[in-house]
C-alpha positions as CSV (number, residue, x, y, z in Angstrom):
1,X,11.7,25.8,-23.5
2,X,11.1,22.4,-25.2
3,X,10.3,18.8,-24.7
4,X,12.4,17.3,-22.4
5,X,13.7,13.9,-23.2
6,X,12.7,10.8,-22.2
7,X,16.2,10.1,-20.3
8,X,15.8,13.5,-18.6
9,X,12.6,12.7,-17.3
10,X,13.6,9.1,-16.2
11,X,17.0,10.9,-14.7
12,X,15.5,13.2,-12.6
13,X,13.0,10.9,-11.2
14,X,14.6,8.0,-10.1
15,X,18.5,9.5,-9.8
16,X,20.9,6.8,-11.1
17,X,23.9,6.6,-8.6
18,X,27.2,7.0,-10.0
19,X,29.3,4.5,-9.2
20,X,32.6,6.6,-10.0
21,X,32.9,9.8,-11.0
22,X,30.9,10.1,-14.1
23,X,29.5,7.0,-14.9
24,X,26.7,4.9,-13.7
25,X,26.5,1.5,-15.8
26,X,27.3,-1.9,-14.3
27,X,28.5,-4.4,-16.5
28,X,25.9,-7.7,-17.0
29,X,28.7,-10.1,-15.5
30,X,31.5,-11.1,-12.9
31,X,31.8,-8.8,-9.8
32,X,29.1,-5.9,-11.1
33,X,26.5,-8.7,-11.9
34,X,26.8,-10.0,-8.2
35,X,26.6,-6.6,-7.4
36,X,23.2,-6.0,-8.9
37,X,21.9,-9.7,-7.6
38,X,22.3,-8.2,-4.1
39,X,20.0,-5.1,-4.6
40,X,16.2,-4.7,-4.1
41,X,15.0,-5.3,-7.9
42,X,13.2,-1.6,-7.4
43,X,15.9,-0.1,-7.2
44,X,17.6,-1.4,-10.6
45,X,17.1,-0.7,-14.4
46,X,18.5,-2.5,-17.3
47,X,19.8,-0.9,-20.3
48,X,18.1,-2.6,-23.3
49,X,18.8,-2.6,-27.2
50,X,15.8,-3.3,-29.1
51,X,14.8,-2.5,-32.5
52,X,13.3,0.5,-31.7
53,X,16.8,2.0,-30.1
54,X,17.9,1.8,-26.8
55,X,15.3,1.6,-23.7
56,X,15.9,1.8,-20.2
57,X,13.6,-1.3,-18.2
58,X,12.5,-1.2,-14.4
59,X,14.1,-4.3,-13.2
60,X,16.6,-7.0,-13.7
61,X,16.5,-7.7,-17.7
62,X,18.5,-11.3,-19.3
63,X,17.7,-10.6,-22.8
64,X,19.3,-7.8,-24.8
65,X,20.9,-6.3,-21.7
66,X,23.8,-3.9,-22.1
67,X,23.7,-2.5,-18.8
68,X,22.6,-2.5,-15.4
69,X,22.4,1.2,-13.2
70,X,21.0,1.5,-9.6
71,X,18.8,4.4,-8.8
72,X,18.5,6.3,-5.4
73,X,14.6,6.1,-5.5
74,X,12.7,2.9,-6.4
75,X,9.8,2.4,-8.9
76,X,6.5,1.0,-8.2
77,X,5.6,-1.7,-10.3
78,X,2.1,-1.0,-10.9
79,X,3.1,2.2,-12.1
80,X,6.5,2.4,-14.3
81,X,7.3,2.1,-18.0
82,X,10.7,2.0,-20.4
83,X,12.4,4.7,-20.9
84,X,13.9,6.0,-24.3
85,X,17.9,6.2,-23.4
């Protein structure tokens, strides 16, 4: 069996709630941005371009943003890292 992915890792630990039927991504603005202001920020990652690729953040990220998702479980913040998407 081989390396599981980054994503996989990060999916199966925090479980991203869809918010429709297959898909989990909140837009950065209007209605979905007010949205993600109203949850606990543990609960929250941000989908960030970077030059290295795509990363997902714990938290609620301003710069390079793309996407915000809301997870089932939290992360602790003296203990969580990015996430290659």
């Amino acid at each position: 069996m081989g390396r599981r992915s980054d994503y996989d890792i990060w999916y199966d630990k925090y479980q991203p709630i869809n918010r429709d039927e297959d898909n989990f991504l909140y837009e950065t603005y209007g209605e979905d941005l007010e949205y993600i202001k109203r949850q606990e920020d543990k609960f929250v990652w941000t989908l960030i371009d970077s030059d290295n690729g795509l990363y997902l953040s714990p938290g609620i990220h301003l710069v390079n943003r793309l996407a915000y998702i809301v997870c089932k479980n939290p992360f602790d913040y003296g203990n969580v890292r990015d996430y290659k998407y």
